[in-house]
N, C-alpha and C positions, 0 to 999 in steps of 0.2 A: 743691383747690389752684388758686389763680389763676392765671391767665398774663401776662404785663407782655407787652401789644401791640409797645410801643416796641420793648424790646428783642430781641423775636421779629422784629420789622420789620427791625431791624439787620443779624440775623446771616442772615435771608433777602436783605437786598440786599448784604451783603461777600461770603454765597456764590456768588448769582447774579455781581457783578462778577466774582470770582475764575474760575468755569466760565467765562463771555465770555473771559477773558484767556486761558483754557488752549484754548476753541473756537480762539481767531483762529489760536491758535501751529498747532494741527494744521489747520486752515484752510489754513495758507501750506504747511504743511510737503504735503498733500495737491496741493497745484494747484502747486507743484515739480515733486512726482513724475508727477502726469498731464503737465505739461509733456515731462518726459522723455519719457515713454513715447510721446508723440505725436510727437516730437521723429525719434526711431529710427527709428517705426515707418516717419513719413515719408523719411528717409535710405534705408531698405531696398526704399523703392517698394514697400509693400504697401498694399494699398487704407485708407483714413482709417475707412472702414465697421464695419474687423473689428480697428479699433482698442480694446484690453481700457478705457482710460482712458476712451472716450466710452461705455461699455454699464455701467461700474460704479454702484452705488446711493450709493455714499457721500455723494455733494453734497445728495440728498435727506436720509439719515440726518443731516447738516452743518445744514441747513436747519432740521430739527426741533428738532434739539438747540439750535440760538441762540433757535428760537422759545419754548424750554421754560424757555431761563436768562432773555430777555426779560422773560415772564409772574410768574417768580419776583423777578424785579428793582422789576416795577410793586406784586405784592403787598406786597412788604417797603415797597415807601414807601409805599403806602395804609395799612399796619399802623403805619409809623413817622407819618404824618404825621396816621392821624384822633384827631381830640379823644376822648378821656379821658373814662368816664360817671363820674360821679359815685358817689361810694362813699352817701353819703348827704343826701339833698333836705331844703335848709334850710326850714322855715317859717315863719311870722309868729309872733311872739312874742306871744302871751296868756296873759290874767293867769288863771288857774283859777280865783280865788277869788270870779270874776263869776260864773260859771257856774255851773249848777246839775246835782243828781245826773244827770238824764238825756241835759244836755247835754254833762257832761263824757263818759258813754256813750259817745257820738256822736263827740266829737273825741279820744278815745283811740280808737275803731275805726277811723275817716280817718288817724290817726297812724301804726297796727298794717298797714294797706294802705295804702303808701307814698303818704296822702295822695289818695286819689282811691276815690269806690266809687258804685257805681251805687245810686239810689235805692230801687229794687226789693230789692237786696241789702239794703241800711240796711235796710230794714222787717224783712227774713228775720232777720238777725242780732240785733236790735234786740227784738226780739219784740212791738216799739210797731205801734200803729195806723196807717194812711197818715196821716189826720189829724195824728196827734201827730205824728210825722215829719216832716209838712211846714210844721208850726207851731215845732215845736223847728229846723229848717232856715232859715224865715224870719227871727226872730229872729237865728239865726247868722248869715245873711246879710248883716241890719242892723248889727252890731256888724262887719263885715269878717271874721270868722272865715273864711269859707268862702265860697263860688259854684257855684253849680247852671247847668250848660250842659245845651242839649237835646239828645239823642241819638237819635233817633226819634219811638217810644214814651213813650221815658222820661228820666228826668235822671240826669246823671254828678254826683256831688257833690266839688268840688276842695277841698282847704287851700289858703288866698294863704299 
């Protein structure tokens, strides 16, 4: 089963919004009531020190929780907003009926591996010679079929 980014991105950042909206309500409703209780505590002349409002955890707990709807809010719009891979890589159109048994081999295997395979592999698969491979690969090359970039050692072999 595939997953649709977009709309995974969506419903991560209406939910993130929605938690920020319901944080801020208990936000205010919180620093009300600390208010009060600071409020008393100071009327009754007991010290500010052994005030319950100023030793409570919750602002921290307050803290995390914006930072957790935040992170959920960034991910949904990097889900909504990164580009889309491609279901399937177009290639150059050629005519098959230039090609010959071995070369067609060759560009049905780059077709079967989304267009791209290492040289070293062509040979494995191929059961051809390096020789023959890099002659049947030159040719391709001439005609634009294909391009061989170097990878170290060895060559990656691309479809244009």
């Amino acid at each position: 089963m595939k997953i649709d980014t977009k709309k995974l991105g969506i419903a991560l950042a209406v939910s993130a919004v929605a938690l920020l909206i319901l944080l801020i309500f208990v936000k205010v409703n919180v620093d009300a009531q600390a208010a009060f209780i600071c409020e008393t505590v100071a009327a009754n002349n007991i010290d500010m020190f052994s005030c319950p409002a100023h030793s409570n955890p919750i602002s921290w707990l307050l803290v995390s929780a914006f930072g957790i709807a935040f992170l959920m809010l960034g991910a949904g719009l990097y889900l909504f907003l990164m580009p889309m891979k491609e279901e399937k890589q177009e290639f150059k159109e050629v005519n098959l009926s230039k090609l010959d048994e071995d070369e067609k081999k060759i560009y049905d295997l780059l077709k079967s591996k989304e267009g791209s395979i290492y040289q070293t592999d062509l040979i494995k698969e191929t059961d051809f010679s390096k020789v023959k491979v890099s002659r049947l690969l030159d040719k391709m090359e001439q005609r634009g079929i294909l391009e061989r970039k170097r990878r170290g050692m060895t060559n990656i072999v691309v479809l244009k």
